[in-house]
Backbone as CSV, one residue per row, in Angstrom:
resi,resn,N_x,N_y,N_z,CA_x,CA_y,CA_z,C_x,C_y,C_z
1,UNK,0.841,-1.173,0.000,0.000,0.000,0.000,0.888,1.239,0.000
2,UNK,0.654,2.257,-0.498,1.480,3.622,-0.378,0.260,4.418,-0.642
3,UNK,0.472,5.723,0.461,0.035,6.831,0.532,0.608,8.076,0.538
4,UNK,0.218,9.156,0.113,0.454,10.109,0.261,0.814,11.291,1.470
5,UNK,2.034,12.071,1.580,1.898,12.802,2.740,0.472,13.299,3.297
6,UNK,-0.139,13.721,2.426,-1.199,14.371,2.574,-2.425,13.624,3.130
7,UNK,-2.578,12.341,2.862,-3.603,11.283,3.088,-3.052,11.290,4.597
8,UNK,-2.079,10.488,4.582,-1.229,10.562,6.189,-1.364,11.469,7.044
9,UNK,-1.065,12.611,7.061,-1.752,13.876,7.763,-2.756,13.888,8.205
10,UNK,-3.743,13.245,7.565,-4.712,12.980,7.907,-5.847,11.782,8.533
11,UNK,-5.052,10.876,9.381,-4.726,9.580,9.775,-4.948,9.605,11.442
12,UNK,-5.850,9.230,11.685,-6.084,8.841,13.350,-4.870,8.346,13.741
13,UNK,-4.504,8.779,14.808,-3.411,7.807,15.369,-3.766,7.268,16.769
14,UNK,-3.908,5.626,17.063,-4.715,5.015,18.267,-3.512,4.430,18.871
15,UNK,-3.721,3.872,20.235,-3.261,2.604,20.348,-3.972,1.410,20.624
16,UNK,-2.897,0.353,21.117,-3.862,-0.858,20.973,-5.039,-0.691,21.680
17,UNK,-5.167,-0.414,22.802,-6.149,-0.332,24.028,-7.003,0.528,22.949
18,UNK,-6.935,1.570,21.686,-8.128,2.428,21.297,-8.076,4.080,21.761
19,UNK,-7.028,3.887,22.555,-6.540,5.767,23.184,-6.366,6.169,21.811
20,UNK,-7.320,7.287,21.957,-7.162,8.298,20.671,-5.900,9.080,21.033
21,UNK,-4.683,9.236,20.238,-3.415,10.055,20.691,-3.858,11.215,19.396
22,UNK,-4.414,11.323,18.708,-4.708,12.378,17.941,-3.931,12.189,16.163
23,UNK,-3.518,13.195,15.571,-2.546,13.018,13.851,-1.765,13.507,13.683
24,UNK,-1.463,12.528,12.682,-0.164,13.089,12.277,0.402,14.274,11.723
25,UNK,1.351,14.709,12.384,1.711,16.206,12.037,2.445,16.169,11.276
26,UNK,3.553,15.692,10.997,4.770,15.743,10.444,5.749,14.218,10.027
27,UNK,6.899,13.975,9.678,7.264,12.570,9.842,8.956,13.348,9.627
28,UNK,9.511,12.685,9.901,11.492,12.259,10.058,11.514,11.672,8.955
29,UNK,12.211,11.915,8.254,12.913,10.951,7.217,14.520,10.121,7.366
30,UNK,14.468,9.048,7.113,15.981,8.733,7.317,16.215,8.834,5.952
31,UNK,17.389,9.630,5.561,17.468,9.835,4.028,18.455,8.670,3.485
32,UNK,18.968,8.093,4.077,20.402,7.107,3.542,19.065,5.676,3.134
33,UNK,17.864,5.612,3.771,17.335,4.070,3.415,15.464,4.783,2.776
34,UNK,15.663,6.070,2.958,14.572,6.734,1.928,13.713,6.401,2.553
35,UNK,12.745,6.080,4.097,12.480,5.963,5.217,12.219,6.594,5.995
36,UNK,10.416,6.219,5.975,10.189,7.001,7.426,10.390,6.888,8.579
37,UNK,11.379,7.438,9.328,12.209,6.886,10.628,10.971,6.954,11.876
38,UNK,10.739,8.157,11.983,9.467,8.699,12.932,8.452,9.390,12.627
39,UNK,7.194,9.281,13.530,6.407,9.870,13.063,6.110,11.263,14.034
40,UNK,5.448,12.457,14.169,5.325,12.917,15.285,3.776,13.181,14.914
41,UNK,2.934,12.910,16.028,1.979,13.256,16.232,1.368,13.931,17.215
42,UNK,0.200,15.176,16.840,0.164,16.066,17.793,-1.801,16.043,18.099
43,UNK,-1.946,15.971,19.425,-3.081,16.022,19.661,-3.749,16.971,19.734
44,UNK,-3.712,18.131,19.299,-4.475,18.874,18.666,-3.911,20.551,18.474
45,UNK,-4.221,21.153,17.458,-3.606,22.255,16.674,-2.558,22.412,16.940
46,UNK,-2.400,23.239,18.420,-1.238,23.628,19.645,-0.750,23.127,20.385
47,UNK,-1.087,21.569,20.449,-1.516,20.596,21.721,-0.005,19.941,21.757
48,UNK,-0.030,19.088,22.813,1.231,18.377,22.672,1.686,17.446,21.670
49,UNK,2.819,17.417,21.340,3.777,16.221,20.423,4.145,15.488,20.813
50,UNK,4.101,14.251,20.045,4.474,13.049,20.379,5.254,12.260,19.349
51,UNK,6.429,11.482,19.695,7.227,11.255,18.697,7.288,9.510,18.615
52,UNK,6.242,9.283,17.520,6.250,7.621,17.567,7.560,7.325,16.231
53,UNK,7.644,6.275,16.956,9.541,5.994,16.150,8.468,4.171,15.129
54,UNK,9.087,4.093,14.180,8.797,3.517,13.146,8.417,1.983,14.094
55,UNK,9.471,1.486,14.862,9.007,0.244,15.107,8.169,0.250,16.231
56,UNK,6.808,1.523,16.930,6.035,1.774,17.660,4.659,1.171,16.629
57,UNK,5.328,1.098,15.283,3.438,0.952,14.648,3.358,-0.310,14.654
58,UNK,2.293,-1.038,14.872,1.487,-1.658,15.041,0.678,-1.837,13.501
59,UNK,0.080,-1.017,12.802,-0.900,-1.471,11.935,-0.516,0.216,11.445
60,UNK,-0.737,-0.100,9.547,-1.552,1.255,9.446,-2.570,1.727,8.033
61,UNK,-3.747,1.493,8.193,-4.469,1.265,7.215,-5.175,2.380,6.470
62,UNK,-6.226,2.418,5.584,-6.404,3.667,4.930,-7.079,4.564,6.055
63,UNK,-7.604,4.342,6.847,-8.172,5.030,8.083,-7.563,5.602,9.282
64,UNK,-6.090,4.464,9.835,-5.810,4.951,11.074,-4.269,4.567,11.073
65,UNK,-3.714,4.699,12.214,-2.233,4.708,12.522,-2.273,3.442,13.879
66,UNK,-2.172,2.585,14.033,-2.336,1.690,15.486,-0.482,1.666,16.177
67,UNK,-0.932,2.132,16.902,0.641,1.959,17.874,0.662,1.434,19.121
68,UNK,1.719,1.117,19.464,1.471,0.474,20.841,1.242,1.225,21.976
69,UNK,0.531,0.561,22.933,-0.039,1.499,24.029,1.061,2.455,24.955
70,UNK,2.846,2.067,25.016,3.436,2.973,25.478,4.375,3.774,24.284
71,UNK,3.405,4.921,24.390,4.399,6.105,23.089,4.168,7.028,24.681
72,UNK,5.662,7.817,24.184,6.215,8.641,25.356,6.322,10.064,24.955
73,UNK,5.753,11.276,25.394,6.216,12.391,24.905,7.614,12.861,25.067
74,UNK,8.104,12.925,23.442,9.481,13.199,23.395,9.333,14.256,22.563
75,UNK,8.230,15.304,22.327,8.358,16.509,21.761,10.166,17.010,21.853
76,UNK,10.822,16.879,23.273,11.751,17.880,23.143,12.818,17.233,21.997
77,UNK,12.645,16.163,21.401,13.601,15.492,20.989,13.232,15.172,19.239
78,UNK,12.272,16.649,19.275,12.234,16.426,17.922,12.806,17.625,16.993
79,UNK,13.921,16.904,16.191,14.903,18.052,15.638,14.474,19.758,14.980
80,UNK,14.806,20.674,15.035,14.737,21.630,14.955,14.113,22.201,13.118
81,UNK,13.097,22.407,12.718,12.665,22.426,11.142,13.996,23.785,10.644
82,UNK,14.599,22.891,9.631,15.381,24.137,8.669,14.799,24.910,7.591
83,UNK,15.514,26.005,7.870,14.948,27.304,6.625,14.354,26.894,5.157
């Protein structure tokens, strides 16, 4: 399956238990394997970030993002956007 940034953006992100953690905002790229390394997802507009790392998913289908029930807020550890 392949989707689009844009479809993705727009992607529930749960975990197993069904905790709504909110969507996807953004993603990491690892550029050497062309790879989405992480994802960060933010629960709402202004709300907090959360940085699910590639082997956190669980499932991810045309509807939602499934991750496992411990994703940790690591907002501070998400690299700085360049000019």
């Amino acid at each position: 399956m392949r989707i689009s940034l844009k479809r993705l953006k727009q992607l529930s992100v749960e975990t197993i238990s069904g905790e709504r953690l909110g969507h996807v905002a953004d993603c990491i790229l690892e550029i050497d394997g062309q790879l989405i390394a992480q994802y960060i997802v933010r629960a709402r507009p202004f709300g907090q970030e959360l940085l699910v790392g590639r082997d956190q998913i669980v499932s991810i289908t045309e509807d939602r993002i499934v991750v496992e029930n411990r994703v940790l807020d690591l907002s501070n550890d998400i690299p700085e956007k360049q000019p």
